[in-house]
C-alpha positions as a Markdown table, in Angstrom:
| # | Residue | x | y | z |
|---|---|---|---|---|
| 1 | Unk | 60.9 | -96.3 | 15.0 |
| 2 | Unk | 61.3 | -96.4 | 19.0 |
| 3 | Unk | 57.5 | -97.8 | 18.8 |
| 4 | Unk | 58.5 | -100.8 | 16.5 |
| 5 | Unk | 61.7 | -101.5 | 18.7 |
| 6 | Unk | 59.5 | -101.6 | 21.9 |
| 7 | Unk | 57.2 | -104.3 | 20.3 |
| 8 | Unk | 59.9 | -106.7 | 19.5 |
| 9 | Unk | 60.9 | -106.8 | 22.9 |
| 10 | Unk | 57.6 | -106.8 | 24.5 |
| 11 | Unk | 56.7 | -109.7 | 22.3 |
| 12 | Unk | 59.5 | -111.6 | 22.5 |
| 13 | Unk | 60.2 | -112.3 | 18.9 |
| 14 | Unk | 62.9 | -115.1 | 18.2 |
| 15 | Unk | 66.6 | -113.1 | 17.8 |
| 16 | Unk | 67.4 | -112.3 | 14.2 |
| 17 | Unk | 69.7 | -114.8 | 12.3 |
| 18 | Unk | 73.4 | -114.3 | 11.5 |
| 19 | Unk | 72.2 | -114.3 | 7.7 |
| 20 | Unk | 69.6 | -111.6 | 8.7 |
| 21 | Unk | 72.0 | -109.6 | 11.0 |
| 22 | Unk | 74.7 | -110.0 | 8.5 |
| 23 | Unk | 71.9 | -107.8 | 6.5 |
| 24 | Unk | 72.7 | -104.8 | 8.5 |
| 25 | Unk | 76.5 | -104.0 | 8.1 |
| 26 | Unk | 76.5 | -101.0 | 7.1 |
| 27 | Unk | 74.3 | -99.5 | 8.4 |
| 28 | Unk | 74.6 | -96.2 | 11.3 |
| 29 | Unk | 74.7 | -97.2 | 14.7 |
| 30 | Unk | 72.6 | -95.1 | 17.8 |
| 31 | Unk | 73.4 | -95.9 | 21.4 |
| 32 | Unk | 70.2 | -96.4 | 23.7 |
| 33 | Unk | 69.7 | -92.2 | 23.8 |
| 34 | Unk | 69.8 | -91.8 | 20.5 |
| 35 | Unk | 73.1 | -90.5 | 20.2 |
| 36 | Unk | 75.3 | -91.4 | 17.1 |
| 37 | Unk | 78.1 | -94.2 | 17.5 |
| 38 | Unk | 79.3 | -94.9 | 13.8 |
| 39 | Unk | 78.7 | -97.5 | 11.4 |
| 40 | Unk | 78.0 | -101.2 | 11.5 |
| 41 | Unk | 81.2 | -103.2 | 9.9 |
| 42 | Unk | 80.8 | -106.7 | 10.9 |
| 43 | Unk | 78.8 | -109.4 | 12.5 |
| 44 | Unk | 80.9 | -112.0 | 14.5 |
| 45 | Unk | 79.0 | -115.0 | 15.5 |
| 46 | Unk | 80.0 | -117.5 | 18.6 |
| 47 | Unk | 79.7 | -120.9 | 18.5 |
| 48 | Unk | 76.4 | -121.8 | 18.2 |
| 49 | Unk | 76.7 | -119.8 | 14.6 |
| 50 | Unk | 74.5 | -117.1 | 16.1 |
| 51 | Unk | 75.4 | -113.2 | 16.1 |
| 52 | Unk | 77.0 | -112.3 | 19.2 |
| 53 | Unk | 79.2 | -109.1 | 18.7 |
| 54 | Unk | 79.0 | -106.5 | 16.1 |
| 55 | Unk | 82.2 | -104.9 | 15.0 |
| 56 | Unk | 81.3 | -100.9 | 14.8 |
| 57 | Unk | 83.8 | -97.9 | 13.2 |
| 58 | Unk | 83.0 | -95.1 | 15.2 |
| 59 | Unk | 82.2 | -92.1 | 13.5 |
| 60 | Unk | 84.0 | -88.7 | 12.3 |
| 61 | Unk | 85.2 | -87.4 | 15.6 |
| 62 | Unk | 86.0 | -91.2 | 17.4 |
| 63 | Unk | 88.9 | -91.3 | 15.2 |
| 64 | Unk | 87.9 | -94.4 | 13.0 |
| 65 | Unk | 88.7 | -96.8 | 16.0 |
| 66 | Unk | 87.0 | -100.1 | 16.0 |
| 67 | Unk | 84.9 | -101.5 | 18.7 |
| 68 | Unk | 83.4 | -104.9 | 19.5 |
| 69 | Unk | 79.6 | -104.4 | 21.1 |
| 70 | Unk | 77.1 | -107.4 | 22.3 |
| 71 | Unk | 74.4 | -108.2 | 19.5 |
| 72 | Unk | 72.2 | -108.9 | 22.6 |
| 73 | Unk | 69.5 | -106.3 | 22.5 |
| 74 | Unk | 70.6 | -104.7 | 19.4 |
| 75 | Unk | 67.4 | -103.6 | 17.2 |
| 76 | Unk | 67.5 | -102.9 | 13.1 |
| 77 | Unk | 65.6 | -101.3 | 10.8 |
| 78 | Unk | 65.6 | -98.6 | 7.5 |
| 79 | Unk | 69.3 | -98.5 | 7.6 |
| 80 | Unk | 69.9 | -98.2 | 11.4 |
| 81 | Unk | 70.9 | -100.4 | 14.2 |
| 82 | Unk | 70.1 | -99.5 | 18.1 |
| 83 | Unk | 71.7 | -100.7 | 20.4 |
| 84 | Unk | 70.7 | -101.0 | 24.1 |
| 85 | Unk | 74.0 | -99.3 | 25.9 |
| 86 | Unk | 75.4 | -95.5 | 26.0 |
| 87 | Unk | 77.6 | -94.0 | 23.8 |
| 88 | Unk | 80.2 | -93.6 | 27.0 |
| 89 | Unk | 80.2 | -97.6 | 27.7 |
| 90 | Unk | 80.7 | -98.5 | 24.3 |
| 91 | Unk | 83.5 | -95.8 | 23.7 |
| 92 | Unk | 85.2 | -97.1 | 26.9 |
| 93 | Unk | 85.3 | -100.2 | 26.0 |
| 94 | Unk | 88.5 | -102.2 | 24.3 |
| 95 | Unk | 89.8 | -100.4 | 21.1 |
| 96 | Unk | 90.3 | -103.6 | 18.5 |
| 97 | Unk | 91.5 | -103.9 | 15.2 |
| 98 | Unk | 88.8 | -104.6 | 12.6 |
| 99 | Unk | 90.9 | -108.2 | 11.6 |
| 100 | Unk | 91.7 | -108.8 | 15.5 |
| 101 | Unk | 91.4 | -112.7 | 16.4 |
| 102 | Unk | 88.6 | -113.3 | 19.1 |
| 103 | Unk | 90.3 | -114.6 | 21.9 |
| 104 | Unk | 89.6 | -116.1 | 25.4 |
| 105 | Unk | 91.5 | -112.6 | 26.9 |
| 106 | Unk | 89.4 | -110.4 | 24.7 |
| 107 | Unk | 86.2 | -111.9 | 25.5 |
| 108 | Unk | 86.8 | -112.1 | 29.0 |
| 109 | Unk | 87.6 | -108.2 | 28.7 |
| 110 | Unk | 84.6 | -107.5 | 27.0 |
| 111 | Unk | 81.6 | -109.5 | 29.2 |
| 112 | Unk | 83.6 | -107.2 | 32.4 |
| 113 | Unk | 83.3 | -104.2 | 31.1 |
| 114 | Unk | 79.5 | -104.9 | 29.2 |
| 115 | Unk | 78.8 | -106.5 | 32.4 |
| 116 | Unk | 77.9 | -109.9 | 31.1 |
């Protein structure tokens, strides 16, 4: 699998659709090492209609809580979804509830601590 995620960045392939992303709720999501996060609950799209964040429940021992990581970067594939940060940025960032409004304050929080 690392060999097919490699290609689509090397090659540039156009960024999967909010339809197509949409596709992988569900699925588990690994932190750039490979290490467990939880499972994909939602796709959130900005205002171009395109995926942007993707809601994730983290797993057994992170206590069901709810965070809000970039799409950018994020890889799919046979019921998995990669994404291109560690486990300890994405569990330090903003605990959210699964219905929470995006707002101005929240997204501000979010590009600070992602570093975008």
């Amino acid at each position: 699998m690392a060999t097919a995620r490699t290609t689509h960045r090397l090659h540039g392939a156009t960024p999967p659709s909010l339809e197509e992303a949409r596709s992988w709720i569900g699925s588990r999501v690994t932190d750039s090492l490979g290490s467990g996060l939880g499972r994909l609950e939602d796709v959130r799209a900005g205002g171009s209609g395109r995926p942007e964040w993707l809601l994730i429940r983290e797993g057994r021992f992170g206590g069901g809580k709810h965070r809000l990581v970039p799409f950018e970067g994020a890889t799919a594939g046979g019921g998995q979804v990669w994404l291109p940060h560690e486990r300890d940025v994405v569990r330090s960032s903003p605990v959210i509830a699964r219905s929470e409004a995006l707002t101005d304050g929240l997204f501000e929080r979010l590009r600070a601590h992602y570093g975008g």
